[in-house]
C-alpha positions as CSV (number, residue, x, y, z in Angstrom):
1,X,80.3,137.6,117.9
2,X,81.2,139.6,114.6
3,X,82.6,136.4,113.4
4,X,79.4,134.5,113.9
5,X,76.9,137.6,113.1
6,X,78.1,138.8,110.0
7,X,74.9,141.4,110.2
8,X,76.0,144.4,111.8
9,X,71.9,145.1,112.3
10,X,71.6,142.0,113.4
11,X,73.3,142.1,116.3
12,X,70.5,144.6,117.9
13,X,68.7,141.1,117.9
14,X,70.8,139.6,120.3
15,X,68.4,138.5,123.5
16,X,68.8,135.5,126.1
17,X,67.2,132.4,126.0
18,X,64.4,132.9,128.7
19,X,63.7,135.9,126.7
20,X,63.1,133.8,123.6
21,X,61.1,131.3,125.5
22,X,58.5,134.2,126.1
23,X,57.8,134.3,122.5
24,X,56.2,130.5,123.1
25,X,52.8,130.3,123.6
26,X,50.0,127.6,124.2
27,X,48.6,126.1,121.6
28,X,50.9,126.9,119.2
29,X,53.0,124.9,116.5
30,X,57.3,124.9,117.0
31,X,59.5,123.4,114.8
32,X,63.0,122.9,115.3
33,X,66.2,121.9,113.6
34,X,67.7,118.7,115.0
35,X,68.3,115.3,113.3
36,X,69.3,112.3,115.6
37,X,70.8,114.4,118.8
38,X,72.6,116.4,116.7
39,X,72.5,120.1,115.4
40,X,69.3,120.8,117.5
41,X,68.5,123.7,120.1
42,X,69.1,123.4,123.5
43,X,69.2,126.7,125.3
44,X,65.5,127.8,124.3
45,X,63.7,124.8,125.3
46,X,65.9,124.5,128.6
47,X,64.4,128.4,129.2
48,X,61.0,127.3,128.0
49,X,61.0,124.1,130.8
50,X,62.5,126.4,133.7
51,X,59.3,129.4,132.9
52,X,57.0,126.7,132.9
53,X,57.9,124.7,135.8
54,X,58.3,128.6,137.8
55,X,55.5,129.8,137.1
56,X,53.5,126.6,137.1
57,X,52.0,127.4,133.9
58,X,50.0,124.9,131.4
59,X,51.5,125.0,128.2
60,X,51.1,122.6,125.3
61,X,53.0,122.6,122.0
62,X,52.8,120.5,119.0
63,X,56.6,119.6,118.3
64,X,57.9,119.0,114.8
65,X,61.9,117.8,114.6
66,X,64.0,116.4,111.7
67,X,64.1,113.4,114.0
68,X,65.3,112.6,117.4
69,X,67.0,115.2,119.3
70,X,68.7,115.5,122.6
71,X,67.1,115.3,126.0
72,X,67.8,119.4,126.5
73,X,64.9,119.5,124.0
74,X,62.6,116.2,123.9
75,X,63.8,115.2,127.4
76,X,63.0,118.6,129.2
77,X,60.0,119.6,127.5
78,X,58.3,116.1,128.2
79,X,59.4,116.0,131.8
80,X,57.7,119.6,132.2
81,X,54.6,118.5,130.6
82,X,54.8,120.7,127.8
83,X,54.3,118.8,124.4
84,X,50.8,117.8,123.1
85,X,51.8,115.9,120.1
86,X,55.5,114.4,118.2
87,X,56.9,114.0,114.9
88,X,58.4,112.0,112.9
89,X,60.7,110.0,115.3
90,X,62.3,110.2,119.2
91,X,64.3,108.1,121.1
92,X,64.0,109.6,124.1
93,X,62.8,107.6,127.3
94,X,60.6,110.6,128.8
95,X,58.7,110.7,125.3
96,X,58.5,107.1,125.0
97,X,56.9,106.9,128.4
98,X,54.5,109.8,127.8
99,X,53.7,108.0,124.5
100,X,52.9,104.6,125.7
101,X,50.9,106.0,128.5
102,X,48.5,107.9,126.2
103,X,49.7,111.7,127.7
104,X,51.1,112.4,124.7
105,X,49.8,111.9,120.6
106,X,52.8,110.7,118.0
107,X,52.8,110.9,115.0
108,X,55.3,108.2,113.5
109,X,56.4,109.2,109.9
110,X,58.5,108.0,107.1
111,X,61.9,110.9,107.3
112,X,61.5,111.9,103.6
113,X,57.6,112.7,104.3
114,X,58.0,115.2,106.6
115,X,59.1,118.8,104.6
116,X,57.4,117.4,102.2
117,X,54.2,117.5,104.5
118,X,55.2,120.7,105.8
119,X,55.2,122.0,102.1
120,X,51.9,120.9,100.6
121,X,50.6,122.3,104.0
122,X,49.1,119.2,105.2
123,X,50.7,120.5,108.5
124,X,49.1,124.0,108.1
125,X,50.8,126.9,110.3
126,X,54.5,126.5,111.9
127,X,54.5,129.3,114.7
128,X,58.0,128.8,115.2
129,X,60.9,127.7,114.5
130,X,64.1,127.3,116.1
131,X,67.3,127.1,114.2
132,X,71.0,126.1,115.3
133,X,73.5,127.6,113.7
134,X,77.0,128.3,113.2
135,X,76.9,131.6,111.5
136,X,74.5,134.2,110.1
137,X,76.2,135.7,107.0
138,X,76.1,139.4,106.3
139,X,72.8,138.5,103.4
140,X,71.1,137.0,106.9
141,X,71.2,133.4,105.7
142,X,72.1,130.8,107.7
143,X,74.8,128.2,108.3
144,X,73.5,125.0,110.4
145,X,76.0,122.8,112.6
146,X,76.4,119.5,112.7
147,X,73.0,118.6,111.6
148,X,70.5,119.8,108.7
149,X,67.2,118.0,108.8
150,X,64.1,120.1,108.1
151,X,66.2,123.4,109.0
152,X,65.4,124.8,105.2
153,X,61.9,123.8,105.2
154,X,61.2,125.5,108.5
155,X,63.2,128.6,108.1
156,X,60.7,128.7,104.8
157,X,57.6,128.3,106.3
158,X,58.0,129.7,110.2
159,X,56.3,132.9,110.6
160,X,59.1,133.8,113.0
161,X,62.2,132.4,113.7
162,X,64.6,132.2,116.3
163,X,68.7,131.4,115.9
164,X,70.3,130.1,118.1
165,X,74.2,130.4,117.8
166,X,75.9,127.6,119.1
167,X,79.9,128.9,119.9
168,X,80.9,124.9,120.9
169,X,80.1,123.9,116.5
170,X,83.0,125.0,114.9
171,X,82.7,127.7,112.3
172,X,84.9,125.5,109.9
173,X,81.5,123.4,109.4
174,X,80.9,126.1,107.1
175,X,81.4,124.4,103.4
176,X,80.4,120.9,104.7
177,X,76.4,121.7,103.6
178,X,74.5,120.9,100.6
179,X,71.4,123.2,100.8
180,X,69.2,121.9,97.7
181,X,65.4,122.4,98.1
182,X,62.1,120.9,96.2
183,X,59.6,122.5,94.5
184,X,55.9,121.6,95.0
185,X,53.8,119.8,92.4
186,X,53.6,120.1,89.5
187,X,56.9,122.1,89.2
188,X,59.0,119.7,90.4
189,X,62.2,118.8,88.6
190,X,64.6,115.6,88.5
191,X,67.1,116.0,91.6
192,X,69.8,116.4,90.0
193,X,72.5,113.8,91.9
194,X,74.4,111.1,90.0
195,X,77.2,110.2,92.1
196,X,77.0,110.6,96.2
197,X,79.7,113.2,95.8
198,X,77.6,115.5,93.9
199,X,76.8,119.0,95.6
200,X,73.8,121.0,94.0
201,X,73.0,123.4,96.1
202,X,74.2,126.6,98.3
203,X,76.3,125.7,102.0
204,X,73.7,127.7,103.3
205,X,69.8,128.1,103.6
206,X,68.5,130.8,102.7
207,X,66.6,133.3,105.2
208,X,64.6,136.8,105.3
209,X,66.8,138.4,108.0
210,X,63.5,140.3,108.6
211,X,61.5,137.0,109.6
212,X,64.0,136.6,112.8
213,X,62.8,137.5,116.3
214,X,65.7,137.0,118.2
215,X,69.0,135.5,118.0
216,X,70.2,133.9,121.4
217,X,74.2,133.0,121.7
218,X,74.8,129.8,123.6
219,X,77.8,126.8,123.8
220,X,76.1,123.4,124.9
221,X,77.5,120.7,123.4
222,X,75.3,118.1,121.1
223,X,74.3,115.4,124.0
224,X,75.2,113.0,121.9
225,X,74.9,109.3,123.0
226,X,78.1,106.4,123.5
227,X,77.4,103.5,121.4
228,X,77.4,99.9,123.1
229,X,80.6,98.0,122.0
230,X,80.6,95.8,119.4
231,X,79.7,92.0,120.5
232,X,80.9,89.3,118.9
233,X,77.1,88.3,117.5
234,X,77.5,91.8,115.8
235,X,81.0,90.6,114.4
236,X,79.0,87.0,113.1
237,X,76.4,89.3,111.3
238,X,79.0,91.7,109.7
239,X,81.1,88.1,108.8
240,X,77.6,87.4,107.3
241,X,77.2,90.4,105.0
242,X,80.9,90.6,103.5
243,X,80.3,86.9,102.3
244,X,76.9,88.1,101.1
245,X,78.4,91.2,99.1
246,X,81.7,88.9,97.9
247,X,78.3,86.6,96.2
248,X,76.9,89.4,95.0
249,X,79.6,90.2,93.5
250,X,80.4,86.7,91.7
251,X,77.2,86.6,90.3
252,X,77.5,90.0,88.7
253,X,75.3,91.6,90.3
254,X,76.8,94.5,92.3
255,X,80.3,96.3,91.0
256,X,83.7,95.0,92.7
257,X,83.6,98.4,94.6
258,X,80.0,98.2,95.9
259,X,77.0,100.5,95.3
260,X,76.8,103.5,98.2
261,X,75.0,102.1,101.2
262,X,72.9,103.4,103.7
263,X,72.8,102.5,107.5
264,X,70.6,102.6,110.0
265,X,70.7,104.7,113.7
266,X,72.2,102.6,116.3
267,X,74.6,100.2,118.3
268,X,73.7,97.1,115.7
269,X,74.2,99.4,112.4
270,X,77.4,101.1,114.2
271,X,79.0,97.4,114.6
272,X,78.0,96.3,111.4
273,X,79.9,98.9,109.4
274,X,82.6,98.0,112.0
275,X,82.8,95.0,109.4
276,X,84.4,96.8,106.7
277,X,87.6,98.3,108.2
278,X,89.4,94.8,108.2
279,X,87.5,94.0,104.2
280,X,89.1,94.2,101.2
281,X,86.8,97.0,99.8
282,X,88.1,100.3,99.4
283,X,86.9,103.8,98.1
284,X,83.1,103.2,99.8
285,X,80.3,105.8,99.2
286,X,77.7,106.1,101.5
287,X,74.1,107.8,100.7
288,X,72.9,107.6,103.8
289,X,71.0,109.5,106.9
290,X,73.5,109.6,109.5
291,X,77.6,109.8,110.0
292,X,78.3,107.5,113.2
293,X,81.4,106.4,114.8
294,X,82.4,103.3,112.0
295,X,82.1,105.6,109.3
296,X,84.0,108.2,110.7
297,X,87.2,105.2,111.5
298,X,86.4,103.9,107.7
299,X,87.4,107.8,106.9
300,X,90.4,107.8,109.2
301,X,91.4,104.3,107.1
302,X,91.2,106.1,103.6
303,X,88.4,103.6,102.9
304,X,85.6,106.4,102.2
305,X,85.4,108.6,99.3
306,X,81.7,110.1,99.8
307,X,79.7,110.3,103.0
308,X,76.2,111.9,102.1
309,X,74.1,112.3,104.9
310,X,71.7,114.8,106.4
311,X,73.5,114.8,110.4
312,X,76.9,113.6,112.1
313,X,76.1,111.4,115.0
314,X,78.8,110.3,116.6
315,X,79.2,109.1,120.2
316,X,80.7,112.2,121.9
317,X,84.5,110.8,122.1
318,X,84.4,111.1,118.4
319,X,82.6,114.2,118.4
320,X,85.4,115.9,119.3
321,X,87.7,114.0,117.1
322,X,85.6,115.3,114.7
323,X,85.7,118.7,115.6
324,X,90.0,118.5,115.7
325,X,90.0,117.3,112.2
326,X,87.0,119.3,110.9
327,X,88.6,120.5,107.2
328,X,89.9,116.7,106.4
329,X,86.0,115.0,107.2
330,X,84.6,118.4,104.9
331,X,86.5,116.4,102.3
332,X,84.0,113.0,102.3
333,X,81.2,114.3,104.4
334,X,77.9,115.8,102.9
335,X,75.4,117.1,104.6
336,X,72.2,117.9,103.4
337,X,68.2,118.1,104.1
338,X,66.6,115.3,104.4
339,X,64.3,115.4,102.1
340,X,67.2,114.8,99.7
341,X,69.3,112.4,102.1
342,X,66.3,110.1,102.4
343,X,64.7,110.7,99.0
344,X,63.3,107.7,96.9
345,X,64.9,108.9,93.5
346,X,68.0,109.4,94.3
347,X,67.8,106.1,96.7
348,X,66.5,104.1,93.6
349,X,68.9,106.1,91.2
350,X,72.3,105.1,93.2
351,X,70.8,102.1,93.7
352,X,71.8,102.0,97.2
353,X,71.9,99.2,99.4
354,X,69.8,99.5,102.5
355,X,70.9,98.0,106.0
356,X,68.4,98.2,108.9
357,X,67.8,96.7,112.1
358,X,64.3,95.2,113.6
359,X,62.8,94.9,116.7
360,X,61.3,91.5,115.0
361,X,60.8,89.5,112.1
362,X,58.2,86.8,111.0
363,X,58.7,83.5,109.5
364,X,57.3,85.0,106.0
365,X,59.6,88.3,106.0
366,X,57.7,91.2,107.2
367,X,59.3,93.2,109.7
368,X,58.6,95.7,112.8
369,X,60.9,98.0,113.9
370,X,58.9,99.8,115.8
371,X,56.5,99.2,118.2
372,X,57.1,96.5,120.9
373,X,53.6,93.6,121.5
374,X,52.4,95.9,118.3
375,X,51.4,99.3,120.1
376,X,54.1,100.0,122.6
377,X,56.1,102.3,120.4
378,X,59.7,102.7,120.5
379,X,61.4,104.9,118.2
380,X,59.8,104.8,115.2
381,X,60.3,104.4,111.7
382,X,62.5,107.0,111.2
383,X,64.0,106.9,107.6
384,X,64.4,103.2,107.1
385,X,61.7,102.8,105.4
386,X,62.7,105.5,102.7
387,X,65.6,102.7,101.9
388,X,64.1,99.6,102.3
389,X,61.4,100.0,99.7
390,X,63.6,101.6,97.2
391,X,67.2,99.9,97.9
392,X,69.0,98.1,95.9
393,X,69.0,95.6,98.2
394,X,67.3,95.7,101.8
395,X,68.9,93.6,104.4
396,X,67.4,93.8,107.9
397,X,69.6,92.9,110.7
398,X,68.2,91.4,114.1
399,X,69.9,89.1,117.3
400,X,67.9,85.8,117.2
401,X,66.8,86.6,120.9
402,X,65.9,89.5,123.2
403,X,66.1,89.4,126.6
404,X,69.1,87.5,127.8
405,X,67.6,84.5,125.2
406,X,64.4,84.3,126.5
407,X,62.3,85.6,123.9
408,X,63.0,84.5,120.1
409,X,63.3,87.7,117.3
410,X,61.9,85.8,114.4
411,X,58.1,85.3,115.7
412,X,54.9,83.4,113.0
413,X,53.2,87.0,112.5
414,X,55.1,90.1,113.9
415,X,53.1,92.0,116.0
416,X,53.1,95.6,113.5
417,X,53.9,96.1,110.6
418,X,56.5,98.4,109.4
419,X,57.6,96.8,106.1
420,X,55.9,93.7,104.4
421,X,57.7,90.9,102.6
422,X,57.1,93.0,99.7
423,X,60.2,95.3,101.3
424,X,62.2,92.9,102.3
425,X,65.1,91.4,100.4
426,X,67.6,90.0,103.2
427,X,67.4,89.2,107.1
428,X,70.5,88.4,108.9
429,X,70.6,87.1,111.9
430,X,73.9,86.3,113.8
431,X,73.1,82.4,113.2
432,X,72.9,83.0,109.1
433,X,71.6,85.0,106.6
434,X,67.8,84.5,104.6
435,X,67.7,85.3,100.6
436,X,64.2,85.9,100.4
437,X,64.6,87.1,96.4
438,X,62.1,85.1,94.2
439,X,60.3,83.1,97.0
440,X,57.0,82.3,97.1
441,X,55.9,83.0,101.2
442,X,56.2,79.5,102.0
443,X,59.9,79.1,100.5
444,X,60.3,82.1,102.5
445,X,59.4,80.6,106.1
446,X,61.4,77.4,105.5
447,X,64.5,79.5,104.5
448,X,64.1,81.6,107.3
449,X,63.7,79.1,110.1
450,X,66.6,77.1,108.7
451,X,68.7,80.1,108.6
452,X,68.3,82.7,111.1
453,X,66.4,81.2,113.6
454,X,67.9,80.3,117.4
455,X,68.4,76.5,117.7
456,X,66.5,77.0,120.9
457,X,63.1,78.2,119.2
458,X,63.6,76.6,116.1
459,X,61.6,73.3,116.8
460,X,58.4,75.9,117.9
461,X,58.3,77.6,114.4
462,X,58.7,74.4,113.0
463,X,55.9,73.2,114.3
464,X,54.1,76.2,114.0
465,X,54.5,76.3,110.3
466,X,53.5,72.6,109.7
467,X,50.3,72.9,111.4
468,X,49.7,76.2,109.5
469,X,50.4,73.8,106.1
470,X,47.9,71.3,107.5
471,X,45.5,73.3,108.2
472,X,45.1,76.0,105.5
473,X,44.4,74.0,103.0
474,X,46.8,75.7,100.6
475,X,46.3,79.0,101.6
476,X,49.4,81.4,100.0
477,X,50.2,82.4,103.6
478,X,49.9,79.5,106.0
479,X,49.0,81.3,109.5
480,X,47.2,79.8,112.4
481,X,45.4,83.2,113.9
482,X,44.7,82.0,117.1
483,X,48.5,80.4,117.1
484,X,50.3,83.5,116.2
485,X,48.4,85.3,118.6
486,X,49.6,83.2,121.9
487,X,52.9,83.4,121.0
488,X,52.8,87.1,121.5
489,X,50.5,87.2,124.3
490,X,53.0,84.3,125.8
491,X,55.7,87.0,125.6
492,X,52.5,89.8,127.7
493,X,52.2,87.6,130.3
494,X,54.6,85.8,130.8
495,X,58.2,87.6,129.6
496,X,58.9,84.0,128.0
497,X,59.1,81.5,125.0
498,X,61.1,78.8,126.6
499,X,58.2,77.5,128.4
């Protein structure tokens, strides 16, 4: 351990998992590092779930996370009946379940909000906090793994913490951080980031080694998850967006080498940035929130010079591909917190171009990614909206149809709003792509039913927007209430539009 516990004293801190999981008590607040099942802890909470379940004891926890995590953490806790209330963002099924069946309270917030929150002590007292990490240096600061999150806001504001040294995250991760933190109002200063490559800050976060109660050695893997292969709708939309950016381009209004790009979590992001291994552009800079398995084969091409990003997800064959090659990705890869990685200046600065997915999209461009027949949540927000609003561009990505074709993606009124038209610059669908720039709402629907819509639902919005037309008398957004209503509850009751 002398090579991960630089601290000769603090090796008398050394104690095992289930006796970390004593120091968790009801009621209070635990924070943890973790960003997208990656970097998070896993041996305390697997400890925490095995006391309770024992000793059948009734524990409740309020759980803050950078964002997701894996199901050692999320999954466990909320199987054992442990946490009370979530933030900012999960994606695991136990915690969607608990959600949606009102056992649990979520709190869905924008990625950049959260250490800010923490901070201005909207969220008042963090009891603990539990930190992965590669390495304690000899000062007692700390070097995170594969993921950094809110890891520097916690270890701030925790009254105590607990380490957990992870021996399966290579110790050449060390170097690969970007530790830069904010001041509060009104001492704030200009983050000072020009060019994605940029590193401001220290490769580790700073820590009172007097503030940690224990330090627990452990070698679980990230649970990282395998990403669905890339279908050929997926390869239609990508199609769709190089022809976009080669436009763009024409008309002088991006560079010939792009601006740096974000992408979203998940199999349709993942496939899209598939796109750009067999394109002409070269030398790509991503500002971003997460690494996932296309960027890390754009590296492998040469085609990446900067990856800025707060976590590495990848599924967990590249993982370790990662992990053999560590020093050569510590060359383009970034990482650092997220209330830099996800932060409107720098987003608006770089002028990055913002790529999400939705769950759905209506006819006059607002979007919901989040909650399925408006209140079933399924994720949440996460960081998108810290891109789409101050992007460059924002293109949303979406299939025409769920379920096997029986239900149609591009609705009259989505069901909850995430981001209004206001947010919304691009929607792609795998039938074609919608510039919404300088439309009026109405220009808007007719583009978007003509462009992205499935042939098989496109006669129903049709109709649905004449009628709105005829009967609103020139209202500026034609909706028939009642109308767009039914078509939702059509999908409630019945699982179907084809009716």
């Amino acid at each position: 351990m002398k090579d991960r516990i630089k601290n000769k004293t603090l090796m008398e801190r050394i104690i095992t998992a289930e006796e970390a999981a004593e120091l968790i008590s009801d009621g209070m607040t635990v924070a943890t590092s973790g960003f997208t099942p990656s970097g998070y802890p896993k041996a305390v909470p697997l400890a925490l779930a095995k006391r309770v379940r024992e000793n059948n004891e009734d524990i409740k926890i309020n759980l803050i996370t950078g964002a997701s995590v894996g199901d050692e953490l999320d999954g466990e806790l909320s199987r054992a009946g442990i946490i009370k209330k979530r933030l900012p963002y999960q994606t695991n099924k136990y915690i969607k379940e608990s959600i949606n069946k009102g056992e649990l309270e979520f709190i869905d917030q924008h990625i950049s909000h959260v250490a800010q929150n923490i901070n201005y002590k909207f969220i008042e007292k963090i009891d603990i906090g539990i930190i992965e990490a590669v390495e304690i240096t000899e000062e007692g600061h700390i070097i995170p793994s594969t993921s950094v999150g809110i890891t520097p806001t916690i270890v701030k504001k925790a009254e105590k913490i607990i380490v957990e040294i992870n021996t399966s995250q290579p110790l050449e991760l060390k170097g690969i951080h970007d530790i830069f933190t904010l001041e509060n109002p009104p001492h704030r200063k200009p983050i000072p980031i020009i060019h994605c490559s940029d590193r401001i800050g220290t490769e580790y976060i700073p820590l009172d080694k007097n503030r940690i109660a224990g330090i627990v050695i452990t070698d679980i893997k990230d649970n990282t998850r395998p990403l669905s292969p890339v279908k050929d709708i997926h390869r239609n939309m990508a199609g769709i967006l190089m022809e976009f950016l080669e436009f763009e381009i024409k008309k002088g209004r991006i560079p010939n080498e792009l601006l740096p790009m974000q992408s979203g979590v998940g199999s349709i992001a993942n496939a899209v940035l598939a796109g750009f291994l067999d394109s002409k552009y070269e030398n790509l800079q991503f500002y971003t929130e997460v690494v996932q398995d296309s960027i890390i084969d754009l590296i492998d091409s040469g085609k990446v010079c900067c990856a800025s990003t707060t976590a590495i997800t990848p599924s967990p064959e590249y993982l370790e591909r990662i992990y053999q090659n560590i020093d050569e990705y510590k060359k383009r890869i970034i990482l650092r917190p997220q209330e830099i990685s996800n932060n409107p200046e720098i987003i608006r600065r770089l002028g990055v171009i913002a790529m999400n997915a939705a769950i759905e999209v209506d006819i006059y461009g607002n979007v919901n990614s989040s909650n399925v027949l408006g209140g079933n949540m399924m994720n949440g927000i996460g960081g998108s909206g810290d891109f789409a609003r101050n992007g460059y561009i924002s293109i949303f990505f979406t299939e025409s149809t769920r379920k096997n074709g029986n239900i149609s993606a591009i609705v009259p009124m989505v069901s909850h709003h995430d981001y209004t038209e206001h947010d919304v610059d691009i929607i792609i669908t795998e039938h074609g792509i919608a510039d919404l720039r300088g439309l009026s709402p109405k220009e808007r629907a007719i583009r978007i039913i003509e462009n992205c819509v499935h042939p098989d639902y496109k006669p129903q919005l049709k109709e649905y927007f004449f009628q709105a037309l005829k009967k609103s008398k020139g209202m500026h957004i034609p909706i028939l209430l009642d109308k767009a209503l039914s078509w939702h509850h059509r999908l409630d009751v019945y699982g179907t539009m084809k009716e």
